[in-house]
N, C-alpha and C positions, 0 to 999 in steps of 0.2 A: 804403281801397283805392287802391292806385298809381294814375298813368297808363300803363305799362307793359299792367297788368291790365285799366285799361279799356279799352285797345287793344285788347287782343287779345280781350278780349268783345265788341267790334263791329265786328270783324272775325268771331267767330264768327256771329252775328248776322247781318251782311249775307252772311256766305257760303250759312244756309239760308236767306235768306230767296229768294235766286236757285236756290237747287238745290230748291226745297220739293217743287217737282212732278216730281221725276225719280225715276221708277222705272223696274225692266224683270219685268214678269210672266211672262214667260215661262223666267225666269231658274232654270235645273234644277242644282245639283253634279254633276261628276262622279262625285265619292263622296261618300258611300259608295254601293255600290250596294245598297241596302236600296231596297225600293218603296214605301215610306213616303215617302221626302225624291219631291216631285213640283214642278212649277212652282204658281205663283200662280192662272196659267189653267186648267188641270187643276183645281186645287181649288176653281175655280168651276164646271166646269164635274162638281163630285160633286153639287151641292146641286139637290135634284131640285124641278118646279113643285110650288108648294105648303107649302114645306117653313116648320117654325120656326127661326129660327134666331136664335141671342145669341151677341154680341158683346159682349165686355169690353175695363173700357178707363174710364182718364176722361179729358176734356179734351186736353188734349199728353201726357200720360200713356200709357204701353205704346198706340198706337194702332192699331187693324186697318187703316191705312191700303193696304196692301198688296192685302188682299182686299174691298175697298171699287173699289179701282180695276178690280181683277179680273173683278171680278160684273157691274159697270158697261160694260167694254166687251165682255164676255161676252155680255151683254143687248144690247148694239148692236147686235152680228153676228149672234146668231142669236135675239134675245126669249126667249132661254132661260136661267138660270130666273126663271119671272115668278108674281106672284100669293104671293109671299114673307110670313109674317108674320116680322115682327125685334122682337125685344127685345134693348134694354139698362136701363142702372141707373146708371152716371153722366152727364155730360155728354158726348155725342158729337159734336159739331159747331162748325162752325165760322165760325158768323154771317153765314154769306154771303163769309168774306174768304179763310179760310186753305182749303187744297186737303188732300185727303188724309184727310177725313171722311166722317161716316156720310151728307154731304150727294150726295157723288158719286151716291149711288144712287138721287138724287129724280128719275126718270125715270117717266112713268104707266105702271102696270103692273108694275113691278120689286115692289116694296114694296107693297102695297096695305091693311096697318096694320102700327101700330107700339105698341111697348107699350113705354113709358118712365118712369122715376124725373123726371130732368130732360129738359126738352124745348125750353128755348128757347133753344138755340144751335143749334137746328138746320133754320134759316129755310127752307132748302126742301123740307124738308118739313109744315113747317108753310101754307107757300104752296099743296101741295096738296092738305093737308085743308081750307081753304077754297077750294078749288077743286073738292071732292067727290071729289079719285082716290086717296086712302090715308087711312083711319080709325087717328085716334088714341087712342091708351088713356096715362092717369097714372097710376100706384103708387106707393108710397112706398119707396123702395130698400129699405131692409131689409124687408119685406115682401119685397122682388122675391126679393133673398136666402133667404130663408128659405121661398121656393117651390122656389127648384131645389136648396135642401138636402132639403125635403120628396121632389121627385120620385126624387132618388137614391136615398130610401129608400123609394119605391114608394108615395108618397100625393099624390091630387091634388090638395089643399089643403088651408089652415090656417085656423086660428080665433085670429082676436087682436081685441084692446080697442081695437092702434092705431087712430085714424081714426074711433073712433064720435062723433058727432057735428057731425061738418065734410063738409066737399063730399063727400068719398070712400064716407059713409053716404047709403044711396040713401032715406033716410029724411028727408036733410035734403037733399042737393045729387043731381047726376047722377050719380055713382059712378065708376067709371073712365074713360067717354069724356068728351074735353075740347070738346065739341061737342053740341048735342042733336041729338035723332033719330036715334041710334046705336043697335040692337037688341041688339047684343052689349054684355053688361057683365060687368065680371071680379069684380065684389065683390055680396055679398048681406048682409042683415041674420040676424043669428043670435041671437037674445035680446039678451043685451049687449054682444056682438059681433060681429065682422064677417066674413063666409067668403070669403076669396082665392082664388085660382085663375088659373095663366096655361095654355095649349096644352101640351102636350105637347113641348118642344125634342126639335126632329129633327138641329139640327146646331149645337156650341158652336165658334165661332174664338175666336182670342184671340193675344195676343204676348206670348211670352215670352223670356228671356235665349237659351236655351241646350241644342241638344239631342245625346246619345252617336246613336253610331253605330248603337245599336239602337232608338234612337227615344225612350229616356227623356227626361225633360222635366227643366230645372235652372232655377229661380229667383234665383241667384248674380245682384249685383249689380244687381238689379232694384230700381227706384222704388217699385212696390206688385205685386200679383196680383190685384186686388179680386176679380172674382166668377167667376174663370176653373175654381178647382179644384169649387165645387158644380157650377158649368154643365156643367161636361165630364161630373162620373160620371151626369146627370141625364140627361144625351144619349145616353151608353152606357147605361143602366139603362132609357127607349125607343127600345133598339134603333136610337140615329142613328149619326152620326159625329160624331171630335173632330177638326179641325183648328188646326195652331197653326203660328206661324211665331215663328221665330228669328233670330237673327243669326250665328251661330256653332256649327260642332261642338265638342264638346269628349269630354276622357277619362270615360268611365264610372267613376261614384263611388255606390258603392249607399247610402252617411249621407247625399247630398246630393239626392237624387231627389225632384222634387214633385211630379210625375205621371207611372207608369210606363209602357213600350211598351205593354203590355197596354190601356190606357188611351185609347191618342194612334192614329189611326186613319191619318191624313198629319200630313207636317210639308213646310213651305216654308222654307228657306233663303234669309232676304232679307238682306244686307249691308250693307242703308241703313236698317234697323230702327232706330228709336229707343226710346233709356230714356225719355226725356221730352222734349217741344217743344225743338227743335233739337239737341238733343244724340243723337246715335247710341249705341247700346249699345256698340258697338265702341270707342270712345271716351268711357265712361260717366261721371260726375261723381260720385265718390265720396261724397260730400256727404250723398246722397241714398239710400244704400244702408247696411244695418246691419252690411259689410264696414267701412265707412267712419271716420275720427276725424277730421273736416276740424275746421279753426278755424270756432269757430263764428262771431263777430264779420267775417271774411272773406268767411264766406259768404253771410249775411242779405246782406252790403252788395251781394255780385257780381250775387244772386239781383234785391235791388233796382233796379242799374242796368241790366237786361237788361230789367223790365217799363217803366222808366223809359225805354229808348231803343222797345220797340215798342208804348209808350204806352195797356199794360195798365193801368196804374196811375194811375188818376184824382187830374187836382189837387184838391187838398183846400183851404177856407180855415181864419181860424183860429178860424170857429163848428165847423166839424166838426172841428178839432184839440182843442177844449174838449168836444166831447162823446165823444169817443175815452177825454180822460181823465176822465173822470167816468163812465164805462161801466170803466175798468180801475179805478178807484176804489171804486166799486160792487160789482165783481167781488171784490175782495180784502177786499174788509168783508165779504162774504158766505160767499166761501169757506175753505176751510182746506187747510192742505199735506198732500200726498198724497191732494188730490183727483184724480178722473178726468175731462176736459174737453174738450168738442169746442166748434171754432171754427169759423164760418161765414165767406164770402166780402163784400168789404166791409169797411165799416167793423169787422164786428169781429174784423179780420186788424191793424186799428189798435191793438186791445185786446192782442192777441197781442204785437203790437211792445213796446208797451211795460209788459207784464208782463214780456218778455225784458230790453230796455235798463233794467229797473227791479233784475233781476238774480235776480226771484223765480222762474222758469221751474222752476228745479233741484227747487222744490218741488213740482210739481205736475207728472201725466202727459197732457199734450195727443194727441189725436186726431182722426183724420179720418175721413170712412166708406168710405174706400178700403180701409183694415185696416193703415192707416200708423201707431204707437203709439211718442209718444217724441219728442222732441226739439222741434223749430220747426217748424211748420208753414208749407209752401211757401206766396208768395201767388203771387196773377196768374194768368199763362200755366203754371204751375209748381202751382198750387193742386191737394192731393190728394197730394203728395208730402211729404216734412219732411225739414227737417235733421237728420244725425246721430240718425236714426230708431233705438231701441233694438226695436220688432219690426215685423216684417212677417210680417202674417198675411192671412188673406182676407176679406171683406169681411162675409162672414156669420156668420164667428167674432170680429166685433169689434163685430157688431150686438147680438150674443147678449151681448157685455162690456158693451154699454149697458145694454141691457135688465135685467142685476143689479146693475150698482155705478157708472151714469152721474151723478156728482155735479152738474156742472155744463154746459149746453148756452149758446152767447154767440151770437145769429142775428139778420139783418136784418129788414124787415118794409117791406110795399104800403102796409101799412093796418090800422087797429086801431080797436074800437068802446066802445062805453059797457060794454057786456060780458065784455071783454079780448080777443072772438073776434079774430083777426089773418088777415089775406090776406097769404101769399106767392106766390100759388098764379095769379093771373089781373091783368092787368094793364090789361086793356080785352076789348072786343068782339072775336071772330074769334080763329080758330085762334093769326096771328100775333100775338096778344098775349099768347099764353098760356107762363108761365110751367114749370108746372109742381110737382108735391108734392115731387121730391128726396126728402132724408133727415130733411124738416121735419117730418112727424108722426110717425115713430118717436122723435127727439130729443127733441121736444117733451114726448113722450108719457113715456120712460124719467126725463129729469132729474128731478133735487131742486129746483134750481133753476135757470129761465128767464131769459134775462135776452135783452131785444131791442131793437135800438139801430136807432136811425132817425133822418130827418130832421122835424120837427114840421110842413113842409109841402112840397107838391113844389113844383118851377122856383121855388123861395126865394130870396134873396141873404142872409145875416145875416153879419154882422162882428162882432170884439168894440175897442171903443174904451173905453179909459180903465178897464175893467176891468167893464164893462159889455154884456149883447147892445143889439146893436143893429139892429133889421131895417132893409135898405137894398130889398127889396120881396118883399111878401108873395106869396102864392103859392095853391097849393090844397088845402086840409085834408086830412090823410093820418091825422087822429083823427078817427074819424066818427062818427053816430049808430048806424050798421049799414054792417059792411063788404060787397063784394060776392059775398065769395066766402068762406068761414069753411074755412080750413088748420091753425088753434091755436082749441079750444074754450076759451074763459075759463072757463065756468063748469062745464067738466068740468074743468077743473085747480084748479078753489075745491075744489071734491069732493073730488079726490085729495092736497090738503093740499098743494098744489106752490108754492113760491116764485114768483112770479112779478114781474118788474119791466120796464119802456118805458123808454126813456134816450133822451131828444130832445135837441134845440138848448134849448128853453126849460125842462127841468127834466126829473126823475123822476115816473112812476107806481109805484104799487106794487098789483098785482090782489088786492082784499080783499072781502069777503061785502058789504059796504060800495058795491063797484065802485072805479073807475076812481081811485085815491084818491092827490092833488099830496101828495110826499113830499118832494122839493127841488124850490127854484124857482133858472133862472138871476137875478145881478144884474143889472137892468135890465127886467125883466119885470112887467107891473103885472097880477096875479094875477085881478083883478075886468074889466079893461078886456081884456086882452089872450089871457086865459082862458075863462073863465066865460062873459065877454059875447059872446063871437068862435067858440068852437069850438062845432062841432057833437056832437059827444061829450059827453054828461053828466060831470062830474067832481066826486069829491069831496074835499072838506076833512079834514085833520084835525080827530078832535075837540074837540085841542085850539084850534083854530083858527089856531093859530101854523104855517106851512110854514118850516123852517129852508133860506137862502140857500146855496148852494154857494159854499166856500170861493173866495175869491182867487186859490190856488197852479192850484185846479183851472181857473179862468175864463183866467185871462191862463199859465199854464204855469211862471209866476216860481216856481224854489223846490219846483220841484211835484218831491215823492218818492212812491214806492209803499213800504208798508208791511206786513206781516201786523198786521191789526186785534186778531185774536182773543188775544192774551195772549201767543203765541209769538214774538213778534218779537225 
């Protein structure tokens, strides 16, 4: 990438980052004059005490920022509407830093629960469920999905396998509240499964590209839609309302329609709408759209310097650069071309990179649970989107793609035990540390094979010298005897015959009837002293008793190519 380009990317950059909070809710078209198109304040003030409502949206992605701000000062002036239940399903916030999220509305009394997939960007409201004034609820995103596909078709809940076993089975953990002493819970035990259930959605928002003058709804050049088309018919189907906001009218086109007037109950016309974290739909980045043919090599890099200058993107050393590759390593020994593959945040967006820079990409169909299918997947602030995406679908119809033909899922992990059980889910004591389920036990649950890459301890330092790890200071066991919170059952995925493999700093596991069983060790690692005698995890040996070393190319990066293992190469 030029300097030119980097110019003028941080220049885009600092221009939102000064404009982030500027909207104007009150902001009406003159036309069309259809009663549909209303201000932002008006469409707060449709949503009555009491009401449920979902919002979609992930991260910087299509964000309700608009009516977030809406409801919020809505609530100031006159505490109306309050006693709110909200659901969403991907990440809605904004860690305390950025404006324009689902944070705006942590106000006591606006919200008073929330029913979430991921939950921990969204610090204040987590601030006050441990303060007692909003009850939180966890689900597993496609679950959440596949409830408001349910409601549209007139059933209050589902019955699924995901989840039996781990926190979410109230047999083993709390169920859906992230907190105890919660009397409301959204999930039961049901023989060998588990029965779901959210409220009734009274009211769906969401943002979308683009609405005709009759109020039809246009997805044209949109980053994703995740779970905006089930939540709407789910809302018309109990009798709520759909509200959506755009950025733009446009010509009515009946092939291109992805929710009709009949459908759409208001619309807001907002002109500072964004496709995704700082970029305005009016000014959309093609890249990210399946209008789109950007260069792909241009773009990773633009994509990169942009997390790079708002310092999304963690420095990495060159122990977590040797486990990147030994996780993409792993990955293509495992898998085969024209697999289907979903990528997590984190290190394994490292995996991602260099399956791309490796050139093998072409072979294989990447995904996200946004219902993004195709291309590269966005990292960072951008994560949930992809490059040169071949479809965009919705979020519940890409869960249901898992659920039959998900080959391969790549995810991080808290914590993992003697049992292979894994904690992504809870990170400490109190609401604020709670992480959340996300799309980690349906993923978990669909793949062939698992694969979880992680650090071998936390606040670690390791280096590699001379071709060798080298730990520069130890830290605190993140393989344990018993995790604290069980998100991936191990020993229901011995059951289900599933691949399963850990990919640390200090080597491979591989999850076998066996347990916890060293399948590569890094060089420099003394297996008995540094293993065996140190971690609190049981582990086992090969039968053979031989653990084969991880290659050279892989440890130090010298030389290091990716290959297809299986014969096809």
């Amino acid at each position: 990438m030029n300097t030119l380009t980097q110019a003028r990317l941080l220049l885009h950059i600092l221009h939102w980052r000064f404009t982030w909070n500027k909207r104007d809710i009150d902001y009406r078209p003159r036309k069309p004059k259809n009663p549909k198109f209303i201000s932002a304040r008006e469409a707060a003030m449709k949503i009555p005490d009491g009401a449920t409502v979902l919002s979609s949206g992930m991260a910087g992605n299509t964000r309700c920022s608009i009516f977030f701000w809406a409801i919020r000062e809505q609530y100031e002036r006159t505490s109306y509407p309050r006693d709110l239940t909200w659901i969403t399903v991907g990440a809605q916030g904004g860690r305390g830093r950025v404006p324009g999220t689902m944070e705006e509305m942590a106000l006591p009394g606006l919200v008073t629960r929330w029913i979430g997939g991921h939950v921990e960007t969204v610090k204040a409201f987590l601030h006050l469920a441990d303060q007692g004034q909003c009850e939180i609820h966890a689900l597993p995103q496609g679950i959440e999905t596949f409830l408001f596909e349910a409601q549209a078709n007139g059933h209050d809940h589902i019955l699924s396998e995901v989840g039996v076993g781990t926190f979410l089975d109230p047999r083993v953990g709390r169920g859906s509240p992230i907190l105890p002493g919660v009397e409301t819970n959204f999930v039961a035990p049901a023989g060998n499964k588990l029965r779901y259930h959210v409220p009734p959605i009274d009211v769906s928002v969401f943002v979308i590209p683009y609405a005709d003058e009759e109020g039809n709804l246009y997805k044209d050049n949109a980053c994703m839609v995740t779970e905006c088309y089930e939540g709407s018919l789910a809302a018309k189907r109990n009798g709520g309302l759909v509200i959506a906001s755009v950025s733009d009218i446009v010509s009515k086109d009946e092939s291109k329609i992805f929710l009709p007037a009949d459908k759409v109950d208001y619309i807001v016309l907002n002109p500072r709408s964004e496709q995704t974290g700082s970029v305005p739909q009016r000014r959309y980045w093609p890249m990210f759209t399946v209008e789109g043919n950007e260069d792909m090599h241009e773009s990773v890099e633009k994509l990169k310097f942009a997390n790079n200058v708002l310092k999304i993107t963690p420095v990495r050393g060159l122990a977590d650069d040797a486990v990147s590759r030994l996780a993409a390593h792993m990955f293509i020994k495992a898998a085969q071309k024209g697999a289907l593959v979903n990528i997590g945040v984190g290190l394994p967006e490292e995996v991602c990179r260099l399956v791309y820079e490796g050139g093998l990409y072409e072979d294989i169909t990447f995904f996200t649970e946004t219902g993004v299918v195709g291309g590269i997947p966005a990292p960072g602030i951008f994560f949930g989107a992809a490059v040169n995406p071949k479809e965009i679908i919705t979020s519940a119809q890409v869960f249901h793609r898992a659920e039959k033909s998900l080959d391969v899922t790549i995810l991080g992990l808290l914590e993992a035990d003697s049992d292979g059980n894994v904690n992504v889910s809870k990170r400490g004591e109190g609401a604020i540390n709670y992480v959340g389920a996300g799309g980690f036990p349906d993923l978990t649950h669909y793949a062939k094979t698992v694969f979880f890459v992680g650090s071998w301890m936390a606040h670690s330092k390791m280096t590699i010298e001379n071709g060798k790890l080298k730990v520069l200071k130890t830290g605190e066991h993140k393989f344990k005897e018993k995790v604290d919170e069980i998100t991936f059952n191990g020993k229901k995925a011995v059951e289900r015959g599933q691949n399963v493999y850990y990919i640390t700093n200090i080597g491979v596991f591989h999850l076998t009837q066996r347990g916890m069983e060293l399948v590569e060790v890094m060089p420099g690692v003394d297996i008995q002293q540094d293993i065996l005698d140190a971690c609190p995890m049981k582990v086992a040996l090969p039968e053979s008793g031989d653990v084969p070393v991880v290659p050279d190319d892989i440890v130090t990066g010298r030389n290091y190519r990716l290959s297809w293992e299986n014969g096809e190469d």
